[in-house]
mmCIF file of the N, C-alpha and C atoms, coordinates in Angstrom:
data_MODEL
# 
_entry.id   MODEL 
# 
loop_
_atom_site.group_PDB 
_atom_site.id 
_atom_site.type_symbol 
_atom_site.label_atom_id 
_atom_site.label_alt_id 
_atom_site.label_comp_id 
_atom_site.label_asym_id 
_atom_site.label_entity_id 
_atom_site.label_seq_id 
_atom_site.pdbx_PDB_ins_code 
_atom_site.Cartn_x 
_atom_site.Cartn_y 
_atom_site.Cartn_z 
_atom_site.occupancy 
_atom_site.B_iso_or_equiv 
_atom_site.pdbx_formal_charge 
_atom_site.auth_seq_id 
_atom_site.auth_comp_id 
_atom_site.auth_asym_id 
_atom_site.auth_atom_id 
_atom_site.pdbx_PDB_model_num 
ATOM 1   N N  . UNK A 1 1  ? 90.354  -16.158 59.863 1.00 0.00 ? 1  UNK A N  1 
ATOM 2   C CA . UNK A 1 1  ? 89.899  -15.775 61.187 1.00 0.00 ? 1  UNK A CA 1 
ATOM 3   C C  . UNK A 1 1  ? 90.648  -14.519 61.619 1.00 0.00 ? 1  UNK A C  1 
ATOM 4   N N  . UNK A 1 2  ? 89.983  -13.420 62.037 1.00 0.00 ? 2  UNK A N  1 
ATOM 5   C CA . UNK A 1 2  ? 90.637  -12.523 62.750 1.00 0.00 ? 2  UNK A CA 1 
ATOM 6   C C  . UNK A 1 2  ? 91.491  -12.550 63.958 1.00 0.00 ? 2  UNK A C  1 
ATOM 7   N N  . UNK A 1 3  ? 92.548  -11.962 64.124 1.00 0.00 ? 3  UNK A N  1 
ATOM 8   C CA . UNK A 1 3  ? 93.526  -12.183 65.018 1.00 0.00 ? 3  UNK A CA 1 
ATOM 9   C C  . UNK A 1 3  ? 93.455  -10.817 65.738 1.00 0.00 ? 3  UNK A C  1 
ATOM 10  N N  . UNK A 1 4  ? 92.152  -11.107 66.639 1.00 0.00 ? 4  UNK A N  1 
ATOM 11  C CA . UNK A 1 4  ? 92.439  -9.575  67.450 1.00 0.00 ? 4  UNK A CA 1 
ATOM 12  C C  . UNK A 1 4  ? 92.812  -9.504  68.707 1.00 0.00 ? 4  UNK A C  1 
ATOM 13  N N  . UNK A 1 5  ? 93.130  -10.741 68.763 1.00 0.00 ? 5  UNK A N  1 
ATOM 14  C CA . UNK A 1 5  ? 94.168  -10.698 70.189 1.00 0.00 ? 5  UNK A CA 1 
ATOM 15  C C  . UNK A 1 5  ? 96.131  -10.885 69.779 1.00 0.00 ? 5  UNK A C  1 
ATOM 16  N N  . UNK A 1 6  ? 95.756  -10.238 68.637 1.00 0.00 ? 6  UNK A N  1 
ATOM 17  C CA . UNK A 1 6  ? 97.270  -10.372 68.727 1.00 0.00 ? 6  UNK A CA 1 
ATOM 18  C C  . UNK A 1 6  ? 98.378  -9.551  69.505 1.00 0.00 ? 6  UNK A C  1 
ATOM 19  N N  . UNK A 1 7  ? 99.603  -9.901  69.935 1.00 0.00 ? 7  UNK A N  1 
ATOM 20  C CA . UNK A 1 7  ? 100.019 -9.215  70.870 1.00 0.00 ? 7  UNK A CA 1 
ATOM 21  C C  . UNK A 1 7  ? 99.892  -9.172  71.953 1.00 0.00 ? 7  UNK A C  1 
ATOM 22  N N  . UNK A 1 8  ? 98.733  -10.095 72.494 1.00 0.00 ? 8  UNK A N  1 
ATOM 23  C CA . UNK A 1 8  ? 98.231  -9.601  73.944 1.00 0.00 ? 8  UNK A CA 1 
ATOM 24  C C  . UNK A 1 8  ? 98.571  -10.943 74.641 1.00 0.00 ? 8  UNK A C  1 
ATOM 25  N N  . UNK A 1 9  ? 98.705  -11.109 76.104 1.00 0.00 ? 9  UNK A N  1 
ATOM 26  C CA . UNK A 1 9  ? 98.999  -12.319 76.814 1.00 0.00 ? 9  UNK A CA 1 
ATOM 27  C C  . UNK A 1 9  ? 97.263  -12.320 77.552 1.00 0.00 ? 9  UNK A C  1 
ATOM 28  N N  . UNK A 1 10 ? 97.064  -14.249 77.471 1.00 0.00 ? 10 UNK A N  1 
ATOM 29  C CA . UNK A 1 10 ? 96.252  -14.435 78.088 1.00 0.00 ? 10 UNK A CA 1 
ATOM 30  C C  . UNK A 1 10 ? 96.397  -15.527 79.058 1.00 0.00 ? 10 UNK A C  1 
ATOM 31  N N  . UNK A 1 11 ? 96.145  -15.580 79.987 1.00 0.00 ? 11 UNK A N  1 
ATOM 32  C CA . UNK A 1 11 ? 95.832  -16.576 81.070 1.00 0.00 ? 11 UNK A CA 1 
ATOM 33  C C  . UNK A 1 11 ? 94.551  -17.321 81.577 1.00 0.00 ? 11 UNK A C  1 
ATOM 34  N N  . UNK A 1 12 ? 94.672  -18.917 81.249 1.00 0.00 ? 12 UNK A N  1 
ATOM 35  C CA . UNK A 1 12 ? 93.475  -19.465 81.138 1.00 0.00 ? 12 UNK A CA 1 
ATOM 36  C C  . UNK A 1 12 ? 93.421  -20.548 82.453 1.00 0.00 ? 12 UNK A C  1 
ATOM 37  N N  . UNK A 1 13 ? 93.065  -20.276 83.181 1.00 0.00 ? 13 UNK A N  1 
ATOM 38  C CA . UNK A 1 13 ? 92.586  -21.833 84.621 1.00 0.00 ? 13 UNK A CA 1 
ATOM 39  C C  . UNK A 1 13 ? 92.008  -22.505 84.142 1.00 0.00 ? 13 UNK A C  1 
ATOM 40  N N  . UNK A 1 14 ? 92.458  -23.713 85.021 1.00 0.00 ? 14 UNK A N  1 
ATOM 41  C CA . UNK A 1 14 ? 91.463  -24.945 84.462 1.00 0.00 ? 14 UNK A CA 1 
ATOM 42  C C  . UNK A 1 14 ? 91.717  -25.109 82.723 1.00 0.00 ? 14 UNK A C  1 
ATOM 43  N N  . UNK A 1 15 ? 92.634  -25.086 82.171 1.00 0.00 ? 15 UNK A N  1 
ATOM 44  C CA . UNK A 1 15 ? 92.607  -25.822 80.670 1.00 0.00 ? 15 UNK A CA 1 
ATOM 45  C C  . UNK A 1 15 ? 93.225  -26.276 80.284 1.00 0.00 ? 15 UNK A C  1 
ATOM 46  N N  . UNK A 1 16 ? 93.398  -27.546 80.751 1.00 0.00 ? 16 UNK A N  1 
ATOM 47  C CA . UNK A 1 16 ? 93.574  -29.042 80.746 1.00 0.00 ? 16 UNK A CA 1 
ATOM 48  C C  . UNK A 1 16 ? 92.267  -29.424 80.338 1.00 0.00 ? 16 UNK A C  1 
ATOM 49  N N  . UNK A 1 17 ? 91.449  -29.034 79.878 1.00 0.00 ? 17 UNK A N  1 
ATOM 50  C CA . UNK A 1 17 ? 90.286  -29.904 79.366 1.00 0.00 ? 17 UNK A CA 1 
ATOM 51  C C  . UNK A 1 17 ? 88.767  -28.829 79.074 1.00 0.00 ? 17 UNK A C  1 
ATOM 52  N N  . UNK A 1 18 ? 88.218  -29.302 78.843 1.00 0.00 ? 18 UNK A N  1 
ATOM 53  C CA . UNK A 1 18 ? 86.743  -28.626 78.577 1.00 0.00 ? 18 UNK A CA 1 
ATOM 54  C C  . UNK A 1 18 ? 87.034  -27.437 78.303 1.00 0.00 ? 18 UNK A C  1 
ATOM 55  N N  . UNK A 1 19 ? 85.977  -26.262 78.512 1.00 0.00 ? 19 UNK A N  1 
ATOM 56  C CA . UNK A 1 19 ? 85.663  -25.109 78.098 1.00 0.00 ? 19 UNK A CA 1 
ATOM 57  C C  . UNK A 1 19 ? 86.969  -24.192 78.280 1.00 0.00 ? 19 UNK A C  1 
ATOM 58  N N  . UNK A 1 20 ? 88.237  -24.540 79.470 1.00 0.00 ? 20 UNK A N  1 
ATOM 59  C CA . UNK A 1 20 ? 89.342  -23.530 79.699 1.00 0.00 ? 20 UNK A CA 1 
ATOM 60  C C  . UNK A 1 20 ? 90.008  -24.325 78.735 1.00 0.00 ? 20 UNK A C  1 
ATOM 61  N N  . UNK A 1 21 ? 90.259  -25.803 78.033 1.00 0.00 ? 21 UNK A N  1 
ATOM 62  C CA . UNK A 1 21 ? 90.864  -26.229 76.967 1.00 0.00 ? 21 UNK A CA 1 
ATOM 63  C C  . UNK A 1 21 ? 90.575  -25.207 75.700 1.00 0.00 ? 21 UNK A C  1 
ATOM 64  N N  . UNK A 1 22 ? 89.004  -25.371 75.199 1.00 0.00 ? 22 UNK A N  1 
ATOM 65  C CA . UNK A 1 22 ? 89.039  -24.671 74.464 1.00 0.00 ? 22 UNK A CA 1 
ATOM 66  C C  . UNK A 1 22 ? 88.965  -23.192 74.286 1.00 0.00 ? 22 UNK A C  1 
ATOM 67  N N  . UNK A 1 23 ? 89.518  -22.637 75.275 1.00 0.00 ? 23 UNK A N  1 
ATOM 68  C CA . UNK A 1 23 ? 89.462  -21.113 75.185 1.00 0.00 ? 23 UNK A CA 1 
ATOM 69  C C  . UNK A 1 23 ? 90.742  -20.803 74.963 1.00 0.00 ? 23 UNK A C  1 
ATOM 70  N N  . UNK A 1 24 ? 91.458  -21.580 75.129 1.00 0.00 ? 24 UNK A N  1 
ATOM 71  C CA . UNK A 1 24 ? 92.823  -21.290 75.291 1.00 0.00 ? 24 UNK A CA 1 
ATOM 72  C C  . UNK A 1 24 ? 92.952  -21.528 74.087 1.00 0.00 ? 24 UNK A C  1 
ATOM 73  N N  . UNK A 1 25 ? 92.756  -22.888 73.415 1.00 0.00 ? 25 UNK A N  1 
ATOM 74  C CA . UNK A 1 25 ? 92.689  -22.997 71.695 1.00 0.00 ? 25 UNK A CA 1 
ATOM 75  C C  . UNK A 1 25 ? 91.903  -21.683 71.059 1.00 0.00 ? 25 UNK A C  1 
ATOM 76  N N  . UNK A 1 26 ? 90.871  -21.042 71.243 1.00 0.00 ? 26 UNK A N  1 
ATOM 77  C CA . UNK A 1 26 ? 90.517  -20.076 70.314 1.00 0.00 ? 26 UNK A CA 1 
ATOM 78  C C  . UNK A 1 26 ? 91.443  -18.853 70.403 1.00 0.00 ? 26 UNK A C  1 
ATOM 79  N N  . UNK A 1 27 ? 91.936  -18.484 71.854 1.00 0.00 ? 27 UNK A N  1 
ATOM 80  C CA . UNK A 1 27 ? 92.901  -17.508 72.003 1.00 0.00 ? 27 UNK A CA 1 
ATOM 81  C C  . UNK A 1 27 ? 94.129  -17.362 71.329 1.00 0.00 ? 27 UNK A C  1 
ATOM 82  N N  . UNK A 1 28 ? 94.027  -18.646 71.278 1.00 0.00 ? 28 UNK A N  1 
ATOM 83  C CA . UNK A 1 28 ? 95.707  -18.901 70.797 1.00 0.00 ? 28 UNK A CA 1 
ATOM 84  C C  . UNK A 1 28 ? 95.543  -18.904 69.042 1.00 0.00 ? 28 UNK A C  1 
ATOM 85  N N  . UNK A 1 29 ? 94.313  -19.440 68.493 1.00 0.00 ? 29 UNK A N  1 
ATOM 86  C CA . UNK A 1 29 ? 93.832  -18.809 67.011 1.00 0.00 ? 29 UNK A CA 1 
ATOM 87  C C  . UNK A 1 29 ? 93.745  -17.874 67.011 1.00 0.00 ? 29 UNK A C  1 
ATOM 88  N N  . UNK A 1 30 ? 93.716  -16.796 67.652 1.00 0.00 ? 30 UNK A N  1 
ATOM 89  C CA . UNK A 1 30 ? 93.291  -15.818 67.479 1.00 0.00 ? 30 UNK A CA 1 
ATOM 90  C C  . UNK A 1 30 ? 94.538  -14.875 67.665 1.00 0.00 ? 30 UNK A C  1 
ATOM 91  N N  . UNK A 1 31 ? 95.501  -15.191 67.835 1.00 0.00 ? 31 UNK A N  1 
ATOM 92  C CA . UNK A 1 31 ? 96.711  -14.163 68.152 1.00 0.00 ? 31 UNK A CA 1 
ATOM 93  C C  . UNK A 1 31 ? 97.335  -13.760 69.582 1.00 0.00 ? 31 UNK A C  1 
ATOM 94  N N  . UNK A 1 32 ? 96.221  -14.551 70.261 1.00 0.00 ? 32 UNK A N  1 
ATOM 95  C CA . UNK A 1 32 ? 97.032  -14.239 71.978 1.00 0.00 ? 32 UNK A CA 1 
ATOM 96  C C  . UNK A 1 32 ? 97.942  -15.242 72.121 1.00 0.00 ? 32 UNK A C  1 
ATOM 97  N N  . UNK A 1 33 ? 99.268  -14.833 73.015 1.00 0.00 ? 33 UNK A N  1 
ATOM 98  C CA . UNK A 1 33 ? 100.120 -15.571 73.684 1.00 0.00 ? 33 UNK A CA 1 
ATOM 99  C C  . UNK A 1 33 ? 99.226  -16.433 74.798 1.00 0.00 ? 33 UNK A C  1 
ATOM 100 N N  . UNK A 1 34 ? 99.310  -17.371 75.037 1.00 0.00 ? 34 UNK A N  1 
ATOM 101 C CA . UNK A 1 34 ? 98.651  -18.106 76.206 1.00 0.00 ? 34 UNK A CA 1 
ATOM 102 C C  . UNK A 1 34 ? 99.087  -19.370 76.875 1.00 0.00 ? 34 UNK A C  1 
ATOM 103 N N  . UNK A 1 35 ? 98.959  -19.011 78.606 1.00 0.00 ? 35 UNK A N  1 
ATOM 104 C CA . UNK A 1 35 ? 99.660  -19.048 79.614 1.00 0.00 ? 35 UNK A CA 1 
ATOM 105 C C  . UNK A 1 35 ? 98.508  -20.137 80.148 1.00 0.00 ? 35 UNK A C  1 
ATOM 106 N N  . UNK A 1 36 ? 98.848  -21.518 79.909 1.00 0.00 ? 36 UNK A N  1 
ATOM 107 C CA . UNK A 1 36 ? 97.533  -22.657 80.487 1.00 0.00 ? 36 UNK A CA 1 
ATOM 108 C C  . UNK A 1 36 ? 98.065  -23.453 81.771 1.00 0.00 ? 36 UNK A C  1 
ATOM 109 N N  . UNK A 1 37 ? 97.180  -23.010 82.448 1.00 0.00 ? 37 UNK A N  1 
ATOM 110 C CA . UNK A 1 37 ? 97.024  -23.793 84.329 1.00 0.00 ? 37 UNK A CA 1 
ATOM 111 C C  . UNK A 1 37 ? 96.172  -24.426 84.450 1.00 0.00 ? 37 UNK A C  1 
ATOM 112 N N  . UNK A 1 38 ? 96.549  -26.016 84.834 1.00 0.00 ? 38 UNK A N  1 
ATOM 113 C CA . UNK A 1 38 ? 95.792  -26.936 85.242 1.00 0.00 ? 38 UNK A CA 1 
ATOM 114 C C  . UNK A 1 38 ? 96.359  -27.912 85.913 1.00 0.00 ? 38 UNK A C  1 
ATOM 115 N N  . UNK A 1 39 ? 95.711  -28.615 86.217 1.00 0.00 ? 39 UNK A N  1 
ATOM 116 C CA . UNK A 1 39 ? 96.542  -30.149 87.213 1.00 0.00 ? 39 UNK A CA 1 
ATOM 117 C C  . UNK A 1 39 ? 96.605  -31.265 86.680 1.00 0.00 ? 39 UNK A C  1 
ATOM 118 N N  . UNK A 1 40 ? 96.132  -31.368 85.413 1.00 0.00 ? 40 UNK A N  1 
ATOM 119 C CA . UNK A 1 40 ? 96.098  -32.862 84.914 1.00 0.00 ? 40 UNK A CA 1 
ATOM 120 C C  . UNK A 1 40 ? 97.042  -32.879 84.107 1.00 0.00 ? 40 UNK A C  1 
ATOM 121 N N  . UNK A 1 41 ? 98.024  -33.130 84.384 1.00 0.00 ? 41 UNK A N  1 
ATOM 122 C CA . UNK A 1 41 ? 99.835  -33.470 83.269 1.00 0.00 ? 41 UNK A CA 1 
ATOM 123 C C  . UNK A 1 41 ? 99.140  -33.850 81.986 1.00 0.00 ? 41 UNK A C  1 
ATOM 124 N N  . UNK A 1 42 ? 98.412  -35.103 82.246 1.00 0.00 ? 42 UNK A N  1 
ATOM 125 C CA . UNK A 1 42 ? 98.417  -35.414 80.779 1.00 0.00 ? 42 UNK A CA 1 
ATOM 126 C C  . UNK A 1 42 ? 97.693  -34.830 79.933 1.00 0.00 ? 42 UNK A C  1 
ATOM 127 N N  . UNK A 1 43 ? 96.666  -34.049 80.359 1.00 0.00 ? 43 UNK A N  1 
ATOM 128 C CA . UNK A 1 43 ? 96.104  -33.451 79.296 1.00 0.00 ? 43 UNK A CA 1 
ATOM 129 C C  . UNK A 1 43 ? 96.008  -32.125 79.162 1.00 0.00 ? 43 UNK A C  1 
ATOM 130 N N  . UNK A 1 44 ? 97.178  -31.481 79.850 1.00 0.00 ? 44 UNK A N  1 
ATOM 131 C CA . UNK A 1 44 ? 98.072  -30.459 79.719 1.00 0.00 ? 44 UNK A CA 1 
ATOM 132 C C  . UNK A 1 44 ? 98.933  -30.575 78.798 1.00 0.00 ? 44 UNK A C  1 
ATOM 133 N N  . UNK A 1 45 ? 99.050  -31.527 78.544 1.00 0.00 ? 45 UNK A N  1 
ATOM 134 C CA . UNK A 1 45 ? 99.991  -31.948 76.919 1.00 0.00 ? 45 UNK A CA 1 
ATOM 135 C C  . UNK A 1 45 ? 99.287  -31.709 75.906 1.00 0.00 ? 45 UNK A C  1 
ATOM 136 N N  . UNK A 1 46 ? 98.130  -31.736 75.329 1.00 0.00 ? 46 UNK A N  1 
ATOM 137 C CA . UNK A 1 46 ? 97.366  -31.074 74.825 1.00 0.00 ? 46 UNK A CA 1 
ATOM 138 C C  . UNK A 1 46 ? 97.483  -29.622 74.351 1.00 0.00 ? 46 UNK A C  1 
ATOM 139 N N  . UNK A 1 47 ? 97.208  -28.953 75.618 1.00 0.00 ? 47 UNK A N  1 
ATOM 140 C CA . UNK A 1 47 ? 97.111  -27.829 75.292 1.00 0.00 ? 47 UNK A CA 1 
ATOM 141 C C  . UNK A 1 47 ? 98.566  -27.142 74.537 1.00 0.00 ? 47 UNK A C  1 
ATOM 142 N N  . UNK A 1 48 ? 99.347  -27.552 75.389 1.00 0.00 ? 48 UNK A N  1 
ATOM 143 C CA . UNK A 1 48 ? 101.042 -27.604 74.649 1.00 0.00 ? 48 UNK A CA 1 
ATOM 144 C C  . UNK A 1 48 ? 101.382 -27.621 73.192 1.00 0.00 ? 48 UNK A C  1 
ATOM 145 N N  . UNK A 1 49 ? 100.758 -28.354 72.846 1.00 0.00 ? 49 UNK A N  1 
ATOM 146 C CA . UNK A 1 49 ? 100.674 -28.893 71.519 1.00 0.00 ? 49 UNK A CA 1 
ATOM 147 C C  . UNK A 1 49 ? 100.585 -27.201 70.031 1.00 0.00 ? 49 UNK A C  1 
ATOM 148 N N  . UNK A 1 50 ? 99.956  -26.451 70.862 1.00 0.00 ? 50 UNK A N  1 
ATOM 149 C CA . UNK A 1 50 ? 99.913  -25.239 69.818 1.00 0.00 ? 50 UNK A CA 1 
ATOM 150 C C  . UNK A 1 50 ? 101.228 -24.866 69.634 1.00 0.00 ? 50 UNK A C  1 
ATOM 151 N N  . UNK A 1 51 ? 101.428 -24.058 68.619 1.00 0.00 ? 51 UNK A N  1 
ATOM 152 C CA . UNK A 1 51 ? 102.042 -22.821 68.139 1.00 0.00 ? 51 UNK A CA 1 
ATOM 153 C C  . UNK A 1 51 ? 101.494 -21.702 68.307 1.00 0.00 ? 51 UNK A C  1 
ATOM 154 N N  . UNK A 1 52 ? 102.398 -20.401 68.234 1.00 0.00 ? 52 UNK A N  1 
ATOM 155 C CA . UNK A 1 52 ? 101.802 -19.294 68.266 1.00 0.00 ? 52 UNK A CA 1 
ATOM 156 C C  . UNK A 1 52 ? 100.744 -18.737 67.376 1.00 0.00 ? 52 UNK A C  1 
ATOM 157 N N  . UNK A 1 53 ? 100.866 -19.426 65.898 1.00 0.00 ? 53 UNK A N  1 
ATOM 158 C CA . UNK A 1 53 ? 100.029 -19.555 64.871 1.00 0.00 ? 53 UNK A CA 1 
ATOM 159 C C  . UNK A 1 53 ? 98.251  -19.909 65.756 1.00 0.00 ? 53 UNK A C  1 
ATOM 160 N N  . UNK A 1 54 ? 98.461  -20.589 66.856 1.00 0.00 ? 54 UNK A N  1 
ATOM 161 C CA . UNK A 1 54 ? 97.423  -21.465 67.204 1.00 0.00 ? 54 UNK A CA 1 
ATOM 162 C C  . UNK A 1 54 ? 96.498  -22.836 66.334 1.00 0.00 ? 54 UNK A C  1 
ATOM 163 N N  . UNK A 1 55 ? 97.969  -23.500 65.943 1.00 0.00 ? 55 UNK A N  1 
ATOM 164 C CA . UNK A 1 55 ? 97.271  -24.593 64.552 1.00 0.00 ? 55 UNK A CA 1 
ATOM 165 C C  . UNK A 1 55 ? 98.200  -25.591 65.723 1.00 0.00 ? 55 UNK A C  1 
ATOM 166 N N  . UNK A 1 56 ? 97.475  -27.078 65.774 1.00 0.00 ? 56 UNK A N  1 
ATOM 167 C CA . UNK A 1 56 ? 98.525  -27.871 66.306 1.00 0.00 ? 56 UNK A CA 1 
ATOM 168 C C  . UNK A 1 56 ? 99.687  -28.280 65.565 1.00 0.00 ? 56 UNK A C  1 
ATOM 169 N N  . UNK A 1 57 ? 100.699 -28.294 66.305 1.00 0.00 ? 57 UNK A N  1 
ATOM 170 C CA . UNK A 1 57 ? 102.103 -28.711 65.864 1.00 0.00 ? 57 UNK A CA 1 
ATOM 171 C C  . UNK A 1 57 ? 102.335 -30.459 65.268 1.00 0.00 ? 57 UNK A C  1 
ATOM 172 N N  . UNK A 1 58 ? 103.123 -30.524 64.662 1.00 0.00 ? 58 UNK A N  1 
ATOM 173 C CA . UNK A 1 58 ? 103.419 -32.193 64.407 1.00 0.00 ? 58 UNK A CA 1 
ATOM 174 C C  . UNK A 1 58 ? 103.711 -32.905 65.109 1.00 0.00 ? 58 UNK A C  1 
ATOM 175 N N  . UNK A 1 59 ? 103.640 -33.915 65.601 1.00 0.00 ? 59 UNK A N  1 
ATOM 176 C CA . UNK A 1 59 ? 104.358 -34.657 66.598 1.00 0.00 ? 59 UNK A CA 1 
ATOM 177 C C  . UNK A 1 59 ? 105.306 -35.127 65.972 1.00 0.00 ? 59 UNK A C  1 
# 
């Protein structure tokens, strides 16, 4: 996959879940740093879960 956001910071609302969940996952495949705002703790843990790589981490 191309990484043409590498280098760049992104900021995603709302992703804790659905479509700002997964944007933040493709961003974050893709080489952007990314900065996720939402209100639901727990599934803000989720999104957490990346590396900068954008692959999930081990628990």
């Amino acid at each position: 996959m191309e990484r043409e956001f590498e280098g760049r910071t992104a900021s995603v609302l709302g992703g804790s879940s659905g479509i700002g969940l997964a944007t933040a996952r493709l961003l974050a495949e893709r080489g952007a740093n990314v900065a996720v705002v939402g209100h639901a703790d727990d599934t803000l843990v989720v999104a957490k879960q990346f590396t900068d790589d954008g692959h999930p981490r081990s628990p």
